[in-house]
C-alpha positions as CSV (number, residue, x, y, z in Angstrom):
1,X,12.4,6.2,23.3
2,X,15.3,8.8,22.6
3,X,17.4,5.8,22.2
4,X,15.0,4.1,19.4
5,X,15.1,7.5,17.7
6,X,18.6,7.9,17.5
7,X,19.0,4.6,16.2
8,X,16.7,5.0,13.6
9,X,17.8,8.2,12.3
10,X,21.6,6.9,12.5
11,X,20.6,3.3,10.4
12,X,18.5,5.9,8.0
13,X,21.2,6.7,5.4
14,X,22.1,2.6,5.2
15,X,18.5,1.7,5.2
16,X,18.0,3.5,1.9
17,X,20.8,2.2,0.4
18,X,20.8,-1.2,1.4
19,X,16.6,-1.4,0.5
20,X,17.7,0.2,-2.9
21,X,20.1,-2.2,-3.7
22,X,17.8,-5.1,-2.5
23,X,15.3,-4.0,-4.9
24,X,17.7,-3.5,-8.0
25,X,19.2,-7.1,-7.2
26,X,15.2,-8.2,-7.4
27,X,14.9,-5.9,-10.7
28,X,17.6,-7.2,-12.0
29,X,17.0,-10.3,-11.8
30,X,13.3,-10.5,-12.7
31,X,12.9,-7.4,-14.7
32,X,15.9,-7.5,-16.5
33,X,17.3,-10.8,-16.7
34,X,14.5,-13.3,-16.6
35,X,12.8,-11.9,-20.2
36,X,16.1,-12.7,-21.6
37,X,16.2,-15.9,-20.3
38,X,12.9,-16.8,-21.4
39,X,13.6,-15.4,-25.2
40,X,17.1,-17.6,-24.9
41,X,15.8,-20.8,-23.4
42,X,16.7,-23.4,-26.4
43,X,20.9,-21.9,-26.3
44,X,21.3,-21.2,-23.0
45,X,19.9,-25.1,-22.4
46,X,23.1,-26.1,-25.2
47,X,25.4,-23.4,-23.3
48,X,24.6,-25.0,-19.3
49,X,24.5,-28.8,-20.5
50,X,27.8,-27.8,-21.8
51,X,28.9,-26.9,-17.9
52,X,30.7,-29.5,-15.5
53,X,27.9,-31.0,-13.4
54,X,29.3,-29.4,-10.5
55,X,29.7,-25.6,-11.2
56,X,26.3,-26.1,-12.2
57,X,25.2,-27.5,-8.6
58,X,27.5,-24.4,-7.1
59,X,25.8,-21.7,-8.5
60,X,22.2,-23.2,-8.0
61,X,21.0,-24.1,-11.3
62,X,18.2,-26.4,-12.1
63,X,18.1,-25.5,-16.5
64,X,14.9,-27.2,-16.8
65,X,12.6,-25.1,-14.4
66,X,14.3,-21.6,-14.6
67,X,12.4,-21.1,-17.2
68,X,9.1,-20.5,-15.4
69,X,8.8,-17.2,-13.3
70,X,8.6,-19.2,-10.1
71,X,11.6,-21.8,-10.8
72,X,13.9,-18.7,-11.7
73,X,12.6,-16.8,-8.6
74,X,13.9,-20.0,-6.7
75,X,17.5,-19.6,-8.4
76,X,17.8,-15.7,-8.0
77,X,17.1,-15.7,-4.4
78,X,20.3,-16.9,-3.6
79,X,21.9,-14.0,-4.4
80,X,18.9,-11.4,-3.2
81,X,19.2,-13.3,-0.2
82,X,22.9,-12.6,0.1
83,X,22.2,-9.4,0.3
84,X,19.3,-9.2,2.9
85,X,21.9,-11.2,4.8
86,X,24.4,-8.5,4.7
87,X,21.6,-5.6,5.3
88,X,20.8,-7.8,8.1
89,X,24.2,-8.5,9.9
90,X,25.0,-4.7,9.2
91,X,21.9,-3.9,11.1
92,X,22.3,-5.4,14.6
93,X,26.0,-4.8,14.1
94,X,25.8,-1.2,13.6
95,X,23.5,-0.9,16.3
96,X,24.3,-3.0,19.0
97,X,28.6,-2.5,18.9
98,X,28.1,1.4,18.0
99,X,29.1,2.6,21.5
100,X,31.4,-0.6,21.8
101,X,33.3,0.5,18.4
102,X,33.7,4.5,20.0
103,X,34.1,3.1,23.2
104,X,31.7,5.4,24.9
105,X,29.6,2.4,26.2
106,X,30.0,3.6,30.0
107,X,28.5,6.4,29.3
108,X,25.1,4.8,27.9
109,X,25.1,2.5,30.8
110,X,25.2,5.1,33.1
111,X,22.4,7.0,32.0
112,X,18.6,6.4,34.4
113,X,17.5,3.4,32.0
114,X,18.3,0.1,32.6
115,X,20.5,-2.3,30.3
116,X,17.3,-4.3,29.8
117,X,15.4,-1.7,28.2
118,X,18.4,-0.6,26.3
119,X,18.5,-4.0,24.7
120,X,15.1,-4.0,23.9
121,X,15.1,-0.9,22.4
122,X,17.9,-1.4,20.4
123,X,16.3,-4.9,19.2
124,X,13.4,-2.9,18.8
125,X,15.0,-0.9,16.2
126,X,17.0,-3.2,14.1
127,X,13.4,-5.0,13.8
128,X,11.6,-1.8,12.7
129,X,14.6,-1.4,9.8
130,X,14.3,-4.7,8.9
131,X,10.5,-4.8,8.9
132,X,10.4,-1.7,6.8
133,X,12.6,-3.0,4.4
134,X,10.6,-6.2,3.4
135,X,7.3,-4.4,3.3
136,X,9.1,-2.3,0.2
137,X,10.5,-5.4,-1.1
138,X,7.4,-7.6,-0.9
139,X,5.6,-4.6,-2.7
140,X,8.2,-4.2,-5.2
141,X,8.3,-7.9,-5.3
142,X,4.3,-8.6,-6.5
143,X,4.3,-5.8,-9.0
144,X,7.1,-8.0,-10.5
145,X,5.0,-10.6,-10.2
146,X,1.9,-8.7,-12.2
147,X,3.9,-7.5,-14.7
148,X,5.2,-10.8,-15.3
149,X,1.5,-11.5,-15.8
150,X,1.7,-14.7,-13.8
151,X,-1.2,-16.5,-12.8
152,X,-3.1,-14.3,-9.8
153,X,-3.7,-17.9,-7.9
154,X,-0.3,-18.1,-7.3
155,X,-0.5,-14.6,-5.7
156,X,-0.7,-15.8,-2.1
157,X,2.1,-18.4,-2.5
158,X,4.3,-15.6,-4.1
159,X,4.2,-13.6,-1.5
160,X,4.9,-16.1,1.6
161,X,7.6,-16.6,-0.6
162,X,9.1,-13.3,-0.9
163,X,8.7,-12.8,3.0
164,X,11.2,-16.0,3.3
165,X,13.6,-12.9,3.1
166,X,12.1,-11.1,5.6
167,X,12.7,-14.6,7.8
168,X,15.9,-15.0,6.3
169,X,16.9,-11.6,7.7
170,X,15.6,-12.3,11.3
171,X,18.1,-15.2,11.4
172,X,20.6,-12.9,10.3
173,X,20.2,-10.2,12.4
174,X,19.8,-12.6,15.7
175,X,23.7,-13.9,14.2
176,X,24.9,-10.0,14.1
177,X,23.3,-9.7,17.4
178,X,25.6,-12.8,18.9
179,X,28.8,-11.3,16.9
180,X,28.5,-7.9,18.3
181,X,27.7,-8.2,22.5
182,X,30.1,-11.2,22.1
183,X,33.3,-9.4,19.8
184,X,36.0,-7.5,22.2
185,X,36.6,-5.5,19.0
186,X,34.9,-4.9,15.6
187,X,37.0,-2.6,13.6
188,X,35.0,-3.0,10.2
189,X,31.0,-3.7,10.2
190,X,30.5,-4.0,6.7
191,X,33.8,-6.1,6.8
192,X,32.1,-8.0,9.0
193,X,29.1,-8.6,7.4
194,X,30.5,-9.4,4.0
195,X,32.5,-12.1,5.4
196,X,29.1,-13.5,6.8
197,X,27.2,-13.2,3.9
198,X,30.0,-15.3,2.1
199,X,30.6,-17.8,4.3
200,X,26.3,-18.2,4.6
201,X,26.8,-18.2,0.6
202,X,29.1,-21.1,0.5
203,X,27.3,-23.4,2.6
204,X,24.3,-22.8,0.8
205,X,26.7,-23.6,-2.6
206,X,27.9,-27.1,-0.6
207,X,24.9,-27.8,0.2
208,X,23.9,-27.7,-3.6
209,X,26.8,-29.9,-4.2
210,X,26.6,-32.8,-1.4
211,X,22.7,-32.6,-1.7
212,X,21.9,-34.4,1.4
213,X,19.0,-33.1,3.6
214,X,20.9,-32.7,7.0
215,X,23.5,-30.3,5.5
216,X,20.6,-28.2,4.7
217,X,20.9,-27.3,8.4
218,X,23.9,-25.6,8.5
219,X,23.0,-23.1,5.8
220,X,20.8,-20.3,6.9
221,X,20.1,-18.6,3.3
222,X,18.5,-22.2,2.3
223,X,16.0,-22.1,5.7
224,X,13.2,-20.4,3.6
225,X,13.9,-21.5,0.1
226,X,10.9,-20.5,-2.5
227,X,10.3,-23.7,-4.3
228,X,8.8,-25.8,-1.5
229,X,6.7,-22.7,-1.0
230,X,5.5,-22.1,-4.5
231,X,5.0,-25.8,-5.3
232,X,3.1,-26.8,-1.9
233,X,2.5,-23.5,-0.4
234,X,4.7,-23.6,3.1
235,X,8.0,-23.4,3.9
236,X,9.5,-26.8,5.6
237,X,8.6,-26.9,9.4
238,X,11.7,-28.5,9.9
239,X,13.9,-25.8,8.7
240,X,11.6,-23.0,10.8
241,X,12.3,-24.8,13.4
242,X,15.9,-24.7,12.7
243,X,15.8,-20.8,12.2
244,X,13.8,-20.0,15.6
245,X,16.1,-22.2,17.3
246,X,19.0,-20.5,16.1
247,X,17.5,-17.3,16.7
248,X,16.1,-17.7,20.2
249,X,19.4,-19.0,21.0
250,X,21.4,-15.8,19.7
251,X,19.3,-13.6,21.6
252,X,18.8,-15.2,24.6
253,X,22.5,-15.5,24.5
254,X,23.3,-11.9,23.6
255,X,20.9,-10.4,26.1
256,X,22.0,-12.3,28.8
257,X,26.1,-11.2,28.0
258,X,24.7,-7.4,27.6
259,X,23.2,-7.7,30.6
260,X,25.6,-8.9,32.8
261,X,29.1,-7.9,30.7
262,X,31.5,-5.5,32.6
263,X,31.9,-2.5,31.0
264,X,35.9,-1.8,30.7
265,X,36.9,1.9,31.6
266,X,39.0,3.2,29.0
């Protein structure tokens, strides 16, 4: 328990900035942007038909359903996912290579708790970040949604769809998770996670572009995409079971190399 509390408090100063800036990313796109959108539709259709087919396919955009709340919800998530993505990494990063990065590990390890229960705690805190994150977002998220004055039947739809971030996020933290009990070194965390959030950012951007279903598979920030959800109210099994796989794997993995890794004496 001492160990879940120091974790906590440490991750506290990040978890109010990163949960701020996934908020204003949200804002911004919804509160700020979207109404101007709307008011703009007929030039801004003259301005993107103007665009080369593909920069249009890069960057996600579908002109002819941004304009409803739900169908601009779809395009912004992209880049609020990249985000929760780089929360996420940072997260189970931070946490799990802390002692690792200040090289101090041996002297965790050779405290009266097992490295079982250090895992789990540890796990056990990145989840309670990350959990407490998406209940602020998917709050902040709906009173979007009502001040949008969208249709209240699409309420329950709106809001599996905004917890795709939370899912989103548990894929990404399982990937941290793998990157930091399997790294020697990590000399820069948000380095780190930026690089991630990129690369998951690009895929998602060729998968735009090649438009074939398998590829889909290889981009984690498209697993829990919003328009399948607000059109036929579930996310793709398919792609869940993509995500759970990938995420059983990198922490089955990871526990397994904490476990059992030798500790180097410095």
């Amino acid at each position: 328990m001492n160990i879940y509390i120091y974790e906590i408090k440490a991750q506290f100063k990040s978890f109010i900035i990163w949960t701020v800036s996934l908020l204003l990313t949200m804002l911004v796109f919804m509160g700020g942007i979207y109404p101007t959108f709307q008011k703009s539709a007929v030039d801004l259709i003259k301005v993107v038909e103007g665009f080369p087919k593909q920069f249009t396919q890069v960057f996600g955009f579908q002109i002819f359903s941004m304009f409803s709340y739900s169908g601009y919800y779809s395009f912004a998530i992209g880049y609020i996912g990249l985000v929760a993505a780089i929360m996420a990494v940072i997260v189970s990063v931070s946490i799990f290579a802390r002692e690792k990065r200040v090289k101090c590990l041996d002297f965790l390890i050779t405290k009266p708790i097992s490295r079982q229960k250090i895992f789990g705690v540890k796990l056990l805190a990145c989840l309670t970040i990350i959990g407490a994150t998406n209940v602020i977002y998917v709050v902040g998220n709906m009173i979007m949604f009502n001040r949008n004055n969208q249709n209240s039947d699409l309420a329950g739809r709106f809001i599996l769809a905004s917890l795709g971030i939370f899912f989103t996020q548990l894929v990404f933290l399982a990937i941290g998770l793998f990157l930091a009990t399997f790294s020697k070194k990590i000399r820069s965390v948000s380095g780190l996670a930026t690089a991630i959030g990129f690369i998951a950012f690009i895929l998602s951007a060729l998968v735009n572009i090649i438009d074939e279903e398998i590829v889909n598979f290889i981009a984690p920030l498209k697993y829990f995409d919003p328009t399948n959800v607000m059109a036929k109210g579930y996310f793709e099994v398919k792609y869940i079971l993509a995500a759970v796989l990938l995420i059983v794997f990198c922490t089955v993995t990871s526990y397994i190399r904490f476990c059992k890794n030798d500790i180097h004496a410095v």
